[in-house]
N, C-alpha and C positions, 0 to 999 in steps of 0.2 A: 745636598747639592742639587743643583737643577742646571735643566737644558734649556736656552733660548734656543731659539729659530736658527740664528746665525750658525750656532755652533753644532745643532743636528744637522743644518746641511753641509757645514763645514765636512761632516765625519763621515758625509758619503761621498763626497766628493777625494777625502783621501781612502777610501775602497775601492774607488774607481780609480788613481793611482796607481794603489797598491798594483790591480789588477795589471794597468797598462807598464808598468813598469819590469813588471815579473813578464805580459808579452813581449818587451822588447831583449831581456833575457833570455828569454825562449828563442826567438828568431837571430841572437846573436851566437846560439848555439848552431841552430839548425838551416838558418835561411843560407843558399847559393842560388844565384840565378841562373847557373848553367847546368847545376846539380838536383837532382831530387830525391836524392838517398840521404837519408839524415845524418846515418851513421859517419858516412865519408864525410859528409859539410863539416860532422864537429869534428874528424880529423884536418882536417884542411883550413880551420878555423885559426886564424893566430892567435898569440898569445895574450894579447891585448882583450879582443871579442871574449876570450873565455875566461881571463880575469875580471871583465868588466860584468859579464853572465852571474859569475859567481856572486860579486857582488850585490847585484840585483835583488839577490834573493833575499838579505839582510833586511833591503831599506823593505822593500816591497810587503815582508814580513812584518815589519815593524805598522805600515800606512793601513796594512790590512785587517790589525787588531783595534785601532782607533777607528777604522769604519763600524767594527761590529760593538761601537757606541752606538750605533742606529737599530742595532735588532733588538738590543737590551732596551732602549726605549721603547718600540713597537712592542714587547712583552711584557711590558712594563703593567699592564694590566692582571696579565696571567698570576697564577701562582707563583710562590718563589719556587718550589719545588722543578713544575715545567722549564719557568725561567731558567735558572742555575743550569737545568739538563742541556738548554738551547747554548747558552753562551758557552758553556764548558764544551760541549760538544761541537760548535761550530769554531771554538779559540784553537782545539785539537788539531781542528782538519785544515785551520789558516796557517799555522806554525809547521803543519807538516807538509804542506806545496812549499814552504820554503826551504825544509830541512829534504824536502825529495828534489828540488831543484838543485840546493849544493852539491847534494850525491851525483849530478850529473857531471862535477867536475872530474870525476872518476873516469867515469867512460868518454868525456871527452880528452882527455890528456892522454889515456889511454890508446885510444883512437889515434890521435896525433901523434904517437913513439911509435904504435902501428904500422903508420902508413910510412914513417920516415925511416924505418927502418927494414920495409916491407913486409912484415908477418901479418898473416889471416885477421881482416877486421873481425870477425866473430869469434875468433878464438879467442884474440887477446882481451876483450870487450866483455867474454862474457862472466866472469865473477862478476865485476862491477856492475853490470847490468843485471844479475841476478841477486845481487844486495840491492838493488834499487825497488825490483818486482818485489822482496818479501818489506821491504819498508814501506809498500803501500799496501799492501795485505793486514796493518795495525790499522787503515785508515777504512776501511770497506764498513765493518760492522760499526765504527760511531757514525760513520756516514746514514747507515741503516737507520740508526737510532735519531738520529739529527731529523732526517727525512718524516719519521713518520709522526716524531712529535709537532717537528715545525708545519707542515701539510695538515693536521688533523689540528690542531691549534687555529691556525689561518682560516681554515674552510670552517668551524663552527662561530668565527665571527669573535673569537677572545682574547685577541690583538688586537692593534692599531692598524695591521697591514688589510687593506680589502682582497677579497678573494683572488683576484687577476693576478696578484704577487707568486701563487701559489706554480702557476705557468713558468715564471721566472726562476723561480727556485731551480738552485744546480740540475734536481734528480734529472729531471725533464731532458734539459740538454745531455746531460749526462748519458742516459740513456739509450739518447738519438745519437751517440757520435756515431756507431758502426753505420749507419744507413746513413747519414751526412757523408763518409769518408768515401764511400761508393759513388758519390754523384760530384764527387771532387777529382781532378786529377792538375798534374805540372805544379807551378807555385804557385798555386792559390793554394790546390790542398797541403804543401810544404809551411804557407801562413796559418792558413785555418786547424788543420790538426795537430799541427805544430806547436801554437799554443793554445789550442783547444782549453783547456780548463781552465786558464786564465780570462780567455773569450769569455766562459761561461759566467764566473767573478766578475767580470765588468758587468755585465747586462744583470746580475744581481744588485751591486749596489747602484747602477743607472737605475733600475725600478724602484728599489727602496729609495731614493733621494725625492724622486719623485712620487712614489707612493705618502711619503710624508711632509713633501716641500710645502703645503698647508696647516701642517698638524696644529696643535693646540700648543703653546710654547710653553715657557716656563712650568713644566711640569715636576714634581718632585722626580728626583732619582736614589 
C-alpha cells in the first residue's frame, strides 16, 4: 500500500476534526455563559446538547484513528518494534478520550435529575464521576510509555517528524495545564479547560500536517 501526498494530508486534517469535534462536545457539555461551574452547566444542559455531546464522541473517535495514519507514516522509518509500540499505544489513548467522553454522559444526566429534582450535585454525581477518574487511571501509564518512546524517537532524528514536533506532543501541554488553569479565569477558562485535551489533539495533528505537508510521497506503507 502506499501514501500520496493528498492522502497524508487528508489524515491530518481528519485529527484535526477528530479533535474539534470532540471540543465542541466538550463545550456542549460544559459551556454557560452565565455559569462557570461545570458541574451545574452539565445539569442545566438539555437534552438535545447532551445527546448531541454523547455522540460526538463516536465520529470524533473514529476521525482521530485515520489521523494516526500520519504518525505511522512519520515511523515509518523506525523499527517495527518502536512502531507497533507508537501506534498501539497512541490508538489506546485515542479510543479512550472517546470511551472517557461517553462516561460523561453519566455524570451529566445524573447532574440533570440532580438538579431537577434538588439533591446535592456532588453526592449524586459522585459514583459516575469516580468511575470516570479510575477509567483514566488505564490511560496514565501507556501515556508514560507513548511519551517516552515517541520524544526519544523524534529527538535522535529516527522519524520523519523534526525536532520541534517533540514541543507539540501532548506531554508538554499536558503538563502545563495546572499552571495554564491559574492564569485563566470566567469563560475562557470554562473554553480552554473545558476541553483542554482535545485543544492539546488539535495542535498535535495541526503540527504533524504541517510537519509533513512536504514529505516525500508515495512512500511504501
Amino acid at each position: 500500500m502506499k501514501i500520496d501526498q493528498f492522502w497524508l494530508r487528508l489524515m491530518g486534517v481528519f485529527g484535526i476534526l477528530g479533535g474539534v469535534i470532540l471540543f465542541a462536545g466538550d463545550m456542549l457539555f460544559y459551556y454557560d455563559k452565565d455559569n462557570v461551574n461545570l458541574l451545574e452547566n452539565m445539569g442545566n444542559a438539555s437534552d438535545l446538547r447532551i445527546i448531541i455531546s454523547g455522540v460526538s464522541a463516536l465520529i470524533a473517535t473514529w476521525f482521530y484513528m485515520l489521523g494516526l495514519g500520519q504518525v505511522y507514516y512519520s515511523f515509518k522509518p523506525t523499527t517495527a518494534t518502536i512502531r507497533n509500540t507508537v501506534i498501539i499505544s497512541f490508538a489506546a489513548i485515542l479510543i479512550s478520550y472517546g470511551v472517557i467522553h461517553a462516561a460523561y454522559l453519566a455524570i451529566a444526566t445524573t447532574a440533570k435529575l440532580s438538579i431537577q429534582n434538588q439533591l446535592d450535585l456532588e453526592t449524586a454525581t459522585a459514583l459516575a464521576s469516580k468511575t470516570n477518574q479510575i477509567l483514566r487511571l488505564f490511560v496514565y501509564p501507556i501515556f508514560a510509555i507513548l511519551s517516552f518512546v515517541f520524544i526519544s524517537q523524534v529527538w535522535k532524528r529516527k522519524t520523519l517528524y523534526p525536532r520541534w514536533m517533540i514541543i507539540c506532543f501532548p506531554l508538554i501541554p499536558f503538563l502545563l495545564q495546572g499552571f495554564i488553569a491559574k492564569l485563566l479565569s470566567g469563560n475562557l477558562k470554562t473554553i480552554i479547560i473545558g476541553g483542554y485535551l482535545n485543544l492539546i489533539l488539535i495542535i498535535f495533528f495541526t503540527a504533524s500536517t504541517i510537519a509533513l505537508w512536504n514529505s516525500n510521497s508515495n512512500q511504501e506503507t
